[in-house]
Each structure stands twice: as C-alpha cells, then as structure tokens.
One Martini backbone bead per residue (centre of mass of N, CA, C, O) as a GRO file, in nm:
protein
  443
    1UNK     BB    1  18.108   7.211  10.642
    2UNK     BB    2  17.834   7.134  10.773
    3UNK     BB    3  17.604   6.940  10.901
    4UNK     BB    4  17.352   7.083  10.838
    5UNK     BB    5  17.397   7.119  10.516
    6UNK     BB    6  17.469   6.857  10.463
    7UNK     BB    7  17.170   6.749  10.503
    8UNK     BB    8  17.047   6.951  10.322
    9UNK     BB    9  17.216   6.881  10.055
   10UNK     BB   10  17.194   6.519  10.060
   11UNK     BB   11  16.945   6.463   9.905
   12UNK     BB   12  16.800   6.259   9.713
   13UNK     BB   13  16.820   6.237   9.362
   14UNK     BB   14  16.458   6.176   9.394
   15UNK     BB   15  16.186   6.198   9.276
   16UNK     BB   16  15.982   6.474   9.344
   17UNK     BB   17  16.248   6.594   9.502
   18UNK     BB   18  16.438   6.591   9.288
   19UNK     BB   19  16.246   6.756   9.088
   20UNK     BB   20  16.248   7.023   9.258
   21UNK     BB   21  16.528   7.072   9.251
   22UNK     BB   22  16.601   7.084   8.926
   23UNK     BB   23  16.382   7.348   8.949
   24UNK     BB   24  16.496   7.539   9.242
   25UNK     BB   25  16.266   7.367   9.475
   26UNK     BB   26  16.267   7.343   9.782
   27UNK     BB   27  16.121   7.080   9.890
   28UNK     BB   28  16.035   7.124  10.196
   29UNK     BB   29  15.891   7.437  10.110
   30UNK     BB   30  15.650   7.318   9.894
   31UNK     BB   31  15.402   7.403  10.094
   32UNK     BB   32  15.477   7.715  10.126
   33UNK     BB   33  15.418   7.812   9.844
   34UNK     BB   34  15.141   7.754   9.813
   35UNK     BB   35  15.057   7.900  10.070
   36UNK     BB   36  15.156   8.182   9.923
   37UNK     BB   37  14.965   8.178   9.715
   38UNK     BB   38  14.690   8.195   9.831
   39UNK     BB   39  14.751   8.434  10.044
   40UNK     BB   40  14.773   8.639   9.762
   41UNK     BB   41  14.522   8.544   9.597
   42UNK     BB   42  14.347   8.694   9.877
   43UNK     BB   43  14.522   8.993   9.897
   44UNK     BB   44  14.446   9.043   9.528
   45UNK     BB   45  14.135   9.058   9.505
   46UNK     BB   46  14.154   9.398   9.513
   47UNK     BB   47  14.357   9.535   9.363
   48UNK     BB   48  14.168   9.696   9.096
   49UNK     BB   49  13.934   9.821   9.270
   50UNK     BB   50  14.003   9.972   9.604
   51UNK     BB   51  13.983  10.231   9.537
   52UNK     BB   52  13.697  10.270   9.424
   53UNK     BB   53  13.547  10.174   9.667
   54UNK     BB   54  13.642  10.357   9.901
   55UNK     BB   55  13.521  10.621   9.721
   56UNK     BB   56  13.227  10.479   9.804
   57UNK     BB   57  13.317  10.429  10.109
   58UNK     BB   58  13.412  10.709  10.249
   59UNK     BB   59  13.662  10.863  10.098
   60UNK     BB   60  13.481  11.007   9.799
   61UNK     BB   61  13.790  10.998   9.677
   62UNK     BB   62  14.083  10.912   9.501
   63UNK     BB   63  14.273  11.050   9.718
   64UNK     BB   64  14.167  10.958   9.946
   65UNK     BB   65  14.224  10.682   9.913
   66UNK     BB   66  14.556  10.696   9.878
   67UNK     BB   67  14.582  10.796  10.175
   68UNK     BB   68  14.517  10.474  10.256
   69UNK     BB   69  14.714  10.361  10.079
   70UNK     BB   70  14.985  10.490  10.205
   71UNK     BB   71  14.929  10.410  10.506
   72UNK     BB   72  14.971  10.078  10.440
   73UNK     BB   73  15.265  10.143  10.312
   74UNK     BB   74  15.397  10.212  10.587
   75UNK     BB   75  15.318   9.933  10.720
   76UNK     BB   76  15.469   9.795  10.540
   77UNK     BB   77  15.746   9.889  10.535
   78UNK     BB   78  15.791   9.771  10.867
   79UNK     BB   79  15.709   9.516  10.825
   80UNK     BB   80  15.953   9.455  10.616
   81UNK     BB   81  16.159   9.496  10.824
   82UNK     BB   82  16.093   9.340  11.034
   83UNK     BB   83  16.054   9.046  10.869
   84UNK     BB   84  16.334   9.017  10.914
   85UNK     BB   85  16.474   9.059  11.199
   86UNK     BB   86  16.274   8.900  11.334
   87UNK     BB   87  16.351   8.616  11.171
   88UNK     BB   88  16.651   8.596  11.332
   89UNK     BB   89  16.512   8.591  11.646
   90UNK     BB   90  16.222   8.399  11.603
   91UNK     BB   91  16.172   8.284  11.324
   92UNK     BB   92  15.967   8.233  11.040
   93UNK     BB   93  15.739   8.150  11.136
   94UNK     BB   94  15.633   8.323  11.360
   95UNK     BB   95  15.592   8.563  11.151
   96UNK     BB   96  15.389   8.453  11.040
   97UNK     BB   97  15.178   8.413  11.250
   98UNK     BB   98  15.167   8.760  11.304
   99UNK     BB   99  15.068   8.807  10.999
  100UNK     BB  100  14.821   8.658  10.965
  101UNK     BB  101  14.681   8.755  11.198
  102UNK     BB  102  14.650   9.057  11.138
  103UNK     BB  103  14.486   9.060  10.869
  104UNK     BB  104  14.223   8.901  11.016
  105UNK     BB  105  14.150   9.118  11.194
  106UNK     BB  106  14.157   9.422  11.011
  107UNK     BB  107  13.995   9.314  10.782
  108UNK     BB  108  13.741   9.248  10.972
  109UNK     BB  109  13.715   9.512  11.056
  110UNK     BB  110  13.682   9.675  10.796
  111UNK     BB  111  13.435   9.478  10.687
  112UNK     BB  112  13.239   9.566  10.937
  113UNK     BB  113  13.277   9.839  11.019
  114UNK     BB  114  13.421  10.083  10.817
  115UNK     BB  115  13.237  10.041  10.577
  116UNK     BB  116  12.941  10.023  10.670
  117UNK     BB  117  12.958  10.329  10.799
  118UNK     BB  118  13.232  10.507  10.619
  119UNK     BB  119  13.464  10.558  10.806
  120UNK     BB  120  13.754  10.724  10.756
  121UNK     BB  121  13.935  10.670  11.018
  122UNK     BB  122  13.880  10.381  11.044
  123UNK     BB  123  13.979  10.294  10.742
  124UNK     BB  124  14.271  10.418  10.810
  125UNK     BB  125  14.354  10.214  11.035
  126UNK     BB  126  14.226   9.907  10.938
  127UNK     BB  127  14.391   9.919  10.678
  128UNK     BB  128  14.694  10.020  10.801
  129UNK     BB  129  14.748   9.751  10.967
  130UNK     BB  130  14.702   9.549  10.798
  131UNK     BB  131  15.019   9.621  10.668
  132UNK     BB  132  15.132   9.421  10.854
  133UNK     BB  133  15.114   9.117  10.752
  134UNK     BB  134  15.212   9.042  10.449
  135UNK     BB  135  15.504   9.108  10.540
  136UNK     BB  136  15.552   8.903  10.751
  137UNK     BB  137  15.480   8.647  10.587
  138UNK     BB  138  15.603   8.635  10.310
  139UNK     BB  139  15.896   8.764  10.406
  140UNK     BB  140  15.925   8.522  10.644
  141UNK     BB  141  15.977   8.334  10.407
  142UNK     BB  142  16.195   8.441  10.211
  143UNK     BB  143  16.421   8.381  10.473
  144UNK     BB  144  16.393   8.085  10.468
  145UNK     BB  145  16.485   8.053  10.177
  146UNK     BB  146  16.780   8.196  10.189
  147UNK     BB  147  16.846   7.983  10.420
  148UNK     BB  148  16.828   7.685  10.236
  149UNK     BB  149  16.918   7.786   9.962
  150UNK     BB  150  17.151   7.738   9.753
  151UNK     BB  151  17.296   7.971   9.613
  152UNK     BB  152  17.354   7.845   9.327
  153UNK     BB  153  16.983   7.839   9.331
  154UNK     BB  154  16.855   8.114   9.453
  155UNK     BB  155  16.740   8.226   9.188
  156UNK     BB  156  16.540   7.970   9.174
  157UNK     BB  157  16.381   8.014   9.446
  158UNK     BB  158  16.302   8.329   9.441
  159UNK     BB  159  16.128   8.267   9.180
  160UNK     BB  160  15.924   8.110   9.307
  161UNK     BB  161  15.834   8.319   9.510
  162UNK     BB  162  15.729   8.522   9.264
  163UNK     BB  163  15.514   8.333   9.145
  164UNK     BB  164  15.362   8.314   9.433
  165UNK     BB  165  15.324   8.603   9.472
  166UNK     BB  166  15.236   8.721   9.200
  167UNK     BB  167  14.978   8.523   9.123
  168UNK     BB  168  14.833   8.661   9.390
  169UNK     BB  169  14.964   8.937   9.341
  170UNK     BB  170  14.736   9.025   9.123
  171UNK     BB  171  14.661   8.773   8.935
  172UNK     BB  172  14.451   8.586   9.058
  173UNK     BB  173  14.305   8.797   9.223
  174UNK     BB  174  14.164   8.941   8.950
  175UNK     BB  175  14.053   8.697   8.823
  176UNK     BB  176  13.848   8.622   9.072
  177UNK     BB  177  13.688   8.901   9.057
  178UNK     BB  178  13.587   8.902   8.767
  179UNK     BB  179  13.379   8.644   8.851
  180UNK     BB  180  13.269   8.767   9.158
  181UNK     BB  181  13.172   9.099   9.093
  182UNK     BB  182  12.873   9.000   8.949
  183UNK     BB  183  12.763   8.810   9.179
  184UNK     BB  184  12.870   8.964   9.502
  185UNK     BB  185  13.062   9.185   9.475
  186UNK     BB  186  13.298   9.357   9.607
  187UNK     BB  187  13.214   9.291   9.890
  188UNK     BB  188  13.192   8.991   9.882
  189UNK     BB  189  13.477   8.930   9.756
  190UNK     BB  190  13.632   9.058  10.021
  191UNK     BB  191  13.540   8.797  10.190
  192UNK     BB  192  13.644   8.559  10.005
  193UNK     BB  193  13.965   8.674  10.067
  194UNK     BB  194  13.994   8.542  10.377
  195UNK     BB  195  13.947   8.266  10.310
  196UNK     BB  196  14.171   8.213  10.119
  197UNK     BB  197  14.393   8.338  10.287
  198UNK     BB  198  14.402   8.146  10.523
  199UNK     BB  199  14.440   7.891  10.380
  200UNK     BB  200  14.694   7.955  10.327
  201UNK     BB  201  14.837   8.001  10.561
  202UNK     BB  202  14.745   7.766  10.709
  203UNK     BB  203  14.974   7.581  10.511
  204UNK     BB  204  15.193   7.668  10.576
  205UNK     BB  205  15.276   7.666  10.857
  206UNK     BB  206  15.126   7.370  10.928
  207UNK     BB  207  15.318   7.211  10.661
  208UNK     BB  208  15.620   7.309  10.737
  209UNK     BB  209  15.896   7.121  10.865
  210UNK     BB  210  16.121   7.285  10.861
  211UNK     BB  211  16.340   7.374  11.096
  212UNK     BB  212  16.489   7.650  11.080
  213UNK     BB  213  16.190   7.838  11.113
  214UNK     BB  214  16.152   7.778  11.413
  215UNK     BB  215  16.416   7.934  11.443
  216UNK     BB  216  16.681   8.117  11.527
  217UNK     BB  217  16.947   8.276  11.316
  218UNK     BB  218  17.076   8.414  11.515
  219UNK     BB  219  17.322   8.464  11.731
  220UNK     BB  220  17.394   8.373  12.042
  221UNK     BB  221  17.376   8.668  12.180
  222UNK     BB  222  17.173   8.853  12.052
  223UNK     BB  223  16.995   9.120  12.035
  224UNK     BB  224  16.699   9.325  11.938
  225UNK     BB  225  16.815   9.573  11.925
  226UNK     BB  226  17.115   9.498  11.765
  227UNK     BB  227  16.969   9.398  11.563
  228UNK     BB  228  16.799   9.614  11.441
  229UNK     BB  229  17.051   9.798  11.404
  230UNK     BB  230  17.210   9.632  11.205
  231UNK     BB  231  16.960   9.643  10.967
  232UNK     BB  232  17.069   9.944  10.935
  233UNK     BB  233  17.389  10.012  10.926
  234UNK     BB  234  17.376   9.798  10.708
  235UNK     BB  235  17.392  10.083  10.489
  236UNK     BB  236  17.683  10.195  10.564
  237UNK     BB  237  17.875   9.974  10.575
  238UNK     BB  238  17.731   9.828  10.315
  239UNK     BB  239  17.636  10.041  10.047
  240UNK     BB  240  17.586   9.795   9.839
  241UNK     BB  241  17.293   9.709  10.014
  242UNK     BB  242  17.160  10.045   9.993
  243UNK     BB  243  17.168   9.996   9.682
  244UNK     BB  244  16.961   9.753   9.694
  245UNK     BB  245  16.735   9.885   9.811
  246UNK     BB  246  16.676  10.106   9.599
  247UNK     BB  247  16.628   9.905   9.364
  248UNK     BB  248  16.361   9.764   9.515
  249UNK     BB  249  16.189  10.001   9.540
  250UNK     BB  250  16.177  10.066   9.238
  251UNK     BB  251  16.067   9.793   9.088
  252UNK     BB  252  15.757   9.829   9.260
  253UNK     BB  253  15.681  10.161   9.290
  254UNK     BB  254  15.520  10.128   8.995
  255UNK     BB  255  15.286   9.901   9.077
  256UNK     BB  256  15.149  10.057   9.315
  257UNK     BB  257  15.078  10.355   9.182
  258UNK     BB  258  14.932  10.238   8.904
  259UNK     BB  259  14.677  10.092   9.117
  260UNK     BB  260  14.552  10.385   9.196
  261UNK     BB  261  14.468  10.509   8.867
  262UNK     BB  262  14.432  10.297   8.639
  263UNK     BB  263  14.159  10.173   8.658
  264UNK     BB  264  14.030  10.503   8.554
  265UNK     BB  265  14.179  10.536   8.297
  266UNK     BB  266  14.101  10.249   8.172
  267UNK     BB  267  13.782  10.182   8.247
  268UNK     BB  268  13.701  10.522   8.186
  269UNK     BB  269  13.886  10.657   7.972
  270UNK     BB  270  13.937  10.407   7.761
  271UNK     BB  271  13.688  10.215   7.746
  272UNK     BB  272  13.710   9.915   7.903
  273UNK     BB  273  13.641   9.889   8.181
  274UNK     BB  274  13.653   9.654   8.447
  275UNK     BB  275  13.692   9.353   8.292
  276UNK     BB  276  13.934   9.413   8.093
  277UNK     BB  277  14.145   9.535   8.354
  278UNK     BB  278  14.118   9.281   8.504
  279UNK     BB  279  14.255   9.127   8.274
  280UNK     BB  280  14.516   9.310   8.234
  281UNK     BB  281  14.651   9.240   8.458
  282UNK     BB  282  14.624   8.905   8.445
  283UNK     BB  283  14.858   8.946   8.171
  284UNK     BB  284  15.056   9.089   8.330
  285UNK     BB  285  15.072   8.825   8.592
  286UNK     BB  286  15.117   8.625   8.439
  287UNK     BB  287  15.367   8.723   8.266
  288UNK     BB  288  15.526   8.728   8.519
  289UNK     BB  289  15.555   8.440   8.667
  290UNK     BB  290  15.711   8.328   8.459
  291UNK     BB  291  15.956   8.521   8.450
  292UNK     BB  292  16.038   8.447   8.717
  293UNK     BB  293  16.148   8.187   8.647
  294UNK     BB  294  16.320   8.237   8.401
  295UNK     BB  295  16.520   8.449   8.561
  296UNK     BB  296  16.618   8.260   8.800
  297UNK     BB  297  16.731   8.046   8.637
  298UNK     BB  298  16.873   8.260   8.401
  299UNK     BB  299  17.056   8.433   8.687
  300UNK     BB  300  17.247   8.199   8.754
  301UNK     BB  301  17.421   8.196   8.479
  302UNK     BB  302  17.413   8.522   8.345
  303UNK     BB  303  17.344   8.686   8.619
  304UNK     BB  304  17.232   8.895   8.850
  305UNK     BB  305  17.319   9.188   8.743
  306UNK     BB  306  17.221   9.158   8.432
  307UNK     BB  307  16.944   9.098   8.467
  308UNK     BB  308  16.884   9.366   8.595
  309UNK     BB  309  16.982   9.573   8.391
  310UNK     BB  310  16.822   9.462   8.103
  311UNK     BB  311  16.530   9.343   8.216
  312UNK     BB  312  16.458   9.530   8.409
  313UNK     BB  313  16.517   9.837   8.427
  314UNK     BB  314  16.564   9.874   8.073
  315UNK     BB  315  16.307   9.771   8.045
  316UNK     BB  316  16.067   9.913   8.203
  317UNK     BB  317  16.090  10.145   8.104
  318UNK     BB  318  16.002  10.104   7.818
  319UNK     BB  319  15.712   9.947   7.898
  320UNK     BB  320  15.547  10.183   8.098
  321UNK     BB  321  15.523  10.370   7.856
  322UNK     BB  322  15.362  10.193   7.674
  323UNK     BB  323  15.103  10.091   7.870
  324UNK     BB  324  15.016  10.414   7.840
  325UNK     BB  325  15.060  10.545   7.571
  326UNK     BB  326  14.926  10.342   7.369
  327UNK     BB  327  14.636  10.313   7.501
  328UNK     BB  328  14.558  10.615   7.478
  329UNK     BB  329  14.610  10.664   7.166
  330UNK     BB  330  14.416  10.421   7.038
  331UNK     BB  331  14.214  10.309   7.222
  332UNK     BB  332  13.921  10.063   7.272
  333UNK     BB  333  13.989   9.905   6.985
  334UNK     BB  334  14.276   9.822   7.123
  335UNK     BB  335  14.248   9.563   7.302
  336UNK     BB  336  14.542   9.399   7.222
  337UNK     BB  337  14.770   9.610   7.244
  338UNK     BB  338  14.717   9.639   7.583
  339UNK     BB  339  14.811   9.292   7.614
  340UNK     BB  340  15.124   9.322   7.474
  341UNK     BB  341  15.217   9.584   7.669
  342UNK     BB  342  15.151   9.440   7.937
  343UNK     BB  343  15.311   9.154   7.919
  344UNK     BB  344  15.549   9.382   7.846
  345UNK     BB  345  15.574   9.419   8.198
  346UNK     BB  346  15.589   9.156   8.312
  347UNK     BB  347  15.840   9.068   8.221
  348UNK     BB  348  16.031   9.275   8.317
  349UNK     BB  349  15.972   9.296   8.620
  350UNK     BB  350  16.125   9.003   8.663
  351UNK     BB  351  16.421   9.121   8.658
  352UNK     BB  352  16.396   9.195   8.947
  353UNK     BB  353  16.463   8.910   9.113
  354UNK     BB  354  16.797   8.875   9.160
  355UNK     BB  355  16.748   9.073   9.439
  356UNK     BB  356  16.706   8.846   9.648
  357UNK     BB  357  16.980   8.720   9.604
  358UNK     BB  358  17.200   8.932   9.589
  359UNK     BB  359  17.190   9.099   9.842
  360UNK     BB  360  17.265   8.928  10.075
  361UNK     BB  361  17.536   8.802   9.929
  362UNK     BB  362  17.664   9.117  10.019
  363UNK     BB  363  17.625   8.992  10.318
  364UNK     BB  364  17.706   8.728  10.490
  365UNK     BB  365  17.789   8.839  10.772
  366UNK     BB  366  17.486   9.003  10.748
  367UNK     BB  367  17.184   8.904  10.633
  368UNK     BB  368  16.959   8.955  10.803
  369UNK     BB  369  17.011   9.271  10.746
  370UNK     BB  370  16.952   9.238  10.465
  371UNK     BB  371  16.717   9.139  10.430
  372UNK     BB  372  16.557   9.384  10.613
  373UNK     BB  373  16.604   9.585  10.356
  374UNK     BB  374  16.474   9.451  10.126
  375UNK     BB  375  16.221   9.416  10.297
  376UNK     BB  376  16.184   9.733  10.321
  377UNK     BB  377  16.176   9.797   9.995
  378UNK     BB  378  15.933   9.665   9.932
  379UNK     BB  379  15.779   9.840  10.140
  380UNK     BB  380  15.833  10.090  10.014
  381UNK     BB  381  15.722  10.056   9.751
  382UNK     BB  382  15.431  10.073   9.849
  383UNK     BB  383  15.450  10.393   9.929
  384UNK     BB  384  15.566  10.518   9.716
  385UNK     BB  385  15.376  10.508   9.473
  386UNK     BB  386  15.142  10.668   9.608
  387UNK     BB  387  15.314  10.894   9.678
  388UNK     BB  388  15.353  10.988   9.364
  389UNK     BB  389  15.041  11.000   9.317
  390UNK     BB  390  14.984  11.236   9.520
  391UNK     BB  391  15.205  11.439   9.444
  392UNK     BB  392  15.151  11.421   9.072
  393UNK     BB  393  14.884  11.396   8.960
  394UNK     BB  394  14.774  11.729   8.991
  395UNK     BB  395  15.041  11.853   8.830
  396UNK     BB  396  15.149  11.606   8.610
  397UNK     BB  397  14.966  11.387   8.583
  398UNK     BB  398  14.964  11.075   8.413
  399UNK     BB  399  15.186  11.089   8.241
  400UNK     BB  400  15.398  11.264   8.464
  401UNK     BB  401  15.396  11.006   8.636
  402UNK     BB  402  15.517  10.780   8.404
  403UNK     BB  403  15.791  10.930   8.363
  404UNK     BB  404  15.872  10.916   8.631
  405UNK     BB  405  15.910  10.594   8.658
  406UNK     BB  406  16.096  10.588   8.449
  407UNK     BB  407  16.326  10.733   8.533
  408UNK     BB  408  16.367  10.506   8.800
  409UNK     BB  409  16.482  10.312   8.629
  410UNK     BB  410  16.722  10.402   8.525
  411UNK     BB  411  16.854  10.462   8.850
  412UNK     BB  412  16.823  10.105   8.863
  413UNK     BB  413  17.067  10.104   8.651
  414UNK     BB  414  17.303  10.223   8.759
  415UNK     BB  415  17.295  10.084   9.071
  416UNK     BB  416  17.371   9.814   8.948
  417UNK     BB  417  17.661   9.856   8.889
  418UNK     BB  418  17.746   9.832   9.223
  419UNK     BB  419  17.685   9.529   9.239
  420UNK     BB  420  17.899   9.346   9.415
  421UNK     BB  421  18.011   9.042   9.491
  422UNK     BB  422  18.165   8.883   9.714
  423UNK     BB  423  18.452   8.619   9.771
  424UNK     BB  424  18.252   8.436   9.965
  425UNK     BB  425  17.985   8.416   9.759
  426UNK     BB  426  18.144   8.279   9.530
  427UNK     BB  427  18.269   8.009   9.709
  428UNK     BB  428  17.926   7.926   9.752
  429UNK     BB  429  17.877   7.848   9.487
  430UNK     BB  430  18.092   7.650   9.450
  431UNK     BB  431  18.025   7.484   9.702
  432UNK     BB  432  17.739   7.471   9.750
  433UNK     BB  433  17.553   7.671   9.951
  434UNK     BB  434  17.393   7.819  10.200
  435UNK     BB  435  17.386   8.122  10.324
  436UNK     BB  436  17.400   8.019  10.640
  437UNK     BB  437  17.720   7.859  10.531
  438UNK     BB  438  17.911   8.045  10.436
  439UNK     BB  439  18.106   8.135  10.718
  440UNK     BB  440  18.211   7.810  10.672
  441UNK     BB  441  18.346   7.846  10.389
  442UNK     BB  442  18.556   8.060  10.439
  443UNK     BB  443  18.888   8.157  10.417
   0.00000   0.00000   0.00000
C-alpha cells in the first residue's frame, strides 16, 4: 500500500471522526457532504413546479416548457461527463468552484432578464447553460469521494453522497417550496434558492481541507485530449463499463422525465392540488434518502450487482408503474394510498445506488474515465427523460409514457447481470484500501 493511503486509511478509530467512519461516512469530507446538501436543497426547490412556471413566463405551454428543460438537459448531459475527466486532470475542487460559478452567474441571469422580460430564447439559454453548474459541482465531489473512501466502504459513502444529493434535489427542495410558494410566489422562492445554493456550495469547497481534492488525480504526463479521448473510448475498451453507463442513464431518467407532466397531472386532473403534489414529491425523496443509505450501507455486504438488480431495476419497473396508474385509478379521495405508492418508487430507486460504487471498480486502471462515463449517464439521465416525455406524450399519452419508463428498467435489469468486478477490485475490497490506491496493489 502506499504511504498516502497508509495515513489515510490509519486514522484513529475514535471520537467524531471514528463514528462517522463506522457509518461508512469519510470523516474529512464530512463538511463536503453537508455542503452539497444545502446545494442540492437550493437546486431542487423549484423542481414542482418549474415546468409550470415557464409555461406561464415566455414558454407558453408544457411542450415548450420541456424543450427548455431538455436543452438544459443536454447541458447537464455534457457537464457531468466533463466533471470526472476534468476532475483528474485539474482535481475535484477546481471542478466544484467552476460548477458553483456557472449556477449563480447564468440563474441570476434566467430570473432577472429572461423572465422578467418573457424572452423565450433567452431564457432557452440562460436556463440550458446554467445546466453546466450542478453536475460540475455535485459530481466533482462524487470523484473526490471515491479517490479517497476504501472499496470496501465504498457503497455507503457513495449512499451518503445520494442521502444529500437526493434530500436536497428534490426532497428538502420541494418541501422549502411548499412553505415558500404561498408567502413569496414562485419568482420570489426562486430568488430564495440562489442564496441557499451559494451558501452551500461555499461551505463546501471552503469548509473541506482534504487535500486530494485539491490537485489532479490523473498520472503526471496525461494531457487534456489524451484524457477527455480515454474518458470516452474506455466505453468499447472496457464494454462492462459502457454496460454501466446505460445502466446510470436508465436509473435516473425516468425520475427527470416524469417532473416534467406529472406536476399537472397530479395537481390538476387527479385534482391534488399544488401542495399536496409538492407533498408528495417530497414523501418520494424523503423515503428516497434514508433507502440511499440502507442500500448503500447493505450493497457492501450482500454485494453491489445484486442491489441493483432487485432493488433497483425490478424494484422501480414494479413501482412507477404504480405511482401512476394507482393515483389515477382511485382519483383524489385516496391521496394516502398515493403516498404509500409514492415512497416505494423513492425506496426502490435507492437501489440504484452502489452504481457509483461498482462502475469505476470495473476498471481500476482507468477509474478517472469510468467515473466521466457515470457522471455522464447521470447527466444523459436529465436529457433522456424529459426527451422521451417530449417525443411520446403527444403521441402515446402519459400512460404510455409511463409504461415506456418501466420497460427501461426491464432493461437495466438483464444489463446488470454483466457488470462483473475484475480481479484487482476484489483484492482491494480485501485489503481496504481506497480505488486511489488499486493498482498499488494489484497482483
């Protein structure tokens, strides 16, 4: 092992620090994770709602609504694939303050000029570039978390970043939203989730002194092309990590496609209402959050492919079929029976969580690239989902939209059974050490 992992990995197992490592959470980083809580809940608090709002402010109706959200998507798509190779190459910090930076420049932009004004290709822009932000921040500190947590705990570290990843997008989000709507208005609770997202964002990247985070994780002698070319190419390289891509892609886009109908769906013909939807909204990802935790924690022991493939994949098929065509069915009188549907569908897409773990594990000697594919489905999940709502509500309605999600998990079901670990992860699962130091001891 190396000297770096040695002191890293050697920490007194005692006080704070020893308690949050035995709940799989890395001590250093723990001002980190906080810090991208507060980001995620100022990202997440116009989630409900911001289809809606659009349509009412320059776009219109819900169609172009969406084509503002898929543009943004795409942005998303672009960003979170650059925040893991740029994340090797000029260290996960970096990432995080250029991510931080673009959020607050181009939102501050959306709701001062393009809404204000009505502008639709304005706020086409200003709205799809801020799409650059959050996957730079968010997913620079997922590379900074699995350079630095052992293998063997990797899964409930990285179920800690979905715990404040998913509380604040868009579960404490929604839930903020709720209070703020009826006092500030939508525009003003937008207003209010700039100064949320800063303070968390600056708490993050001033508050954790972890120094990996600080320089480039890739070898001396990598160049810029060289990575960002090997980020992509290990997809036919190492095919079980582009199996792992589409696998992230599939987790995730059905939960960005179905924010984008149901708000009116739910609020307004099963007649919930606003608050009521923000409620449940917030019921799906509160019971989100805690299962990222079980999963994460319980993917350690009864193994990372298997979680995904019971829990997540035929869990969510199972579930989002539910979530809708239950509340559907029973209609407006049974909104507790849409609340007990609603947390399993955020139960059940927990279980797509040691995705974050097993992908770069599947290729130790290229992790840097495997993480830029993850965060790449990740950010392709924000684009998929609002483009499968955009080419199929018009012509197979929102059932047939809903049932198309649920065939995607099908699929992300039989792909999981090719994501086997190879030979060097397993053997650093055995010695705890952190994905860092794999190829430190490879046989």
């Amino acid at each position: 092992m190396t000297q770096t992992a040695t002191s890293r990995l050697s920490q007194p197992d005692r006080g704070f620090g020893g308690l949050l490592a035995r709940w799989g959470l890395p001590a250093p980083l723990f001002l980190g994770y906080v810090g991208l809580l507060l980001f995620m809940v100022g990202d997440g608090v116009e989630s409900g709602f911001i289809a809606p709002f659009m349509a009412d402010h320059g776009a219109g109706d819900e169609i172009h609504a969406s084509y503002v959200i898929t543009a943004y998507g795409v942005a998303v798509m672009l960003a979170s694939w650059l925040s893991g190779a740029l994340s090797e190459l000029w260290g996960p910090r970096r990432v995080m303050w250029i991510g931080l930076a673009i959020w607050l420049v181009f939102d501050v932009l959306f709701l001062a000029v393009a809404v204000p004004s009505e502008n639709y290709p304005l706020m086409l822009i200003t709205y799809g570039i801020r799409g650059f932000g959050y996957p730079m921040f968010a997913f620079g500190f997922l590379v900074w978390i699995t350079a630095v947590a052992p293998v063997a705990r990797l899964g409930a570290a990285v179920g800690w970043f979905y715990f404040a990843f998913t509380g604040g997008l868009p579960t404490l989000g929604s839930l903020v939203a709720s209070f703020t709507n009826p006092v500030l208005g939508h525009y003003g609770t937008l207003w209010l989730s700039v100064g949320i997202l800063a303070a968390g964002g600056l708490l993050c990247v001033l508050g954790v002194r972890e120094r990996t985070g600080f320089t480039r994780l890739a070898p001396e002698g990598v160049q810029p092309v060289q990575s960002l070319v090997s980020s992509v190419s290990i997809a036919w390289k190492n095919p079980r990590v582009g199996v792992g891509m589409i696998v992230r892609i599939i987790n995730t886009a059905p939960e960005f496609g179905m924010l984008v109908f149901f708000p009116t769906i739910f609020a307004d013909q099963i007649g919930f209402g606003e608050g009521r939807w923000l409620l449940l909204v917030s019921v799906i990802y509160g019971t989100n959050i805690f299962f990222n935790l079980i999963f994460g924690v319980a993917s350690d022991k009864i193994g990372w492919q298997s979680t995904i493939f019971w829990f997540g994949a035929i869990g969510c098929a199972i579930s989002i079929l539910l979530l809708y065509f239950v509340p559907t069915s029973l209609g407006a009188d049974y909104y507790w029976v849409a609340l007990l549907v609603g947390a399993l569908y955020g139960a059940t897409l927990a279980g797509f969580v040691p995705i974050s773990a097993l992908l770069p594990s599947l290729a130790p000697e290229n992790k840097g690239g495997a993480m830029a594919l993850l965060n790449l489905g990740a950010g392709a999940a924000a684009f998929v989902g609002p483009a499968i709502v955009s080419l199929f509500l018009g012509p197979a309605g929102a059932a047939g939209v809903v049932i198309i999600f649920a065939a995607l998990y099908i699929v992300a079901a039989v792909l999981t059974r090719f994501l086997k670990l190879p030979e060097a992860t397993r053997k650093a699962i055995d010695e705890d050490v952190s994905l860092q130091d794999v190829t430190a001891v490879r046989p």
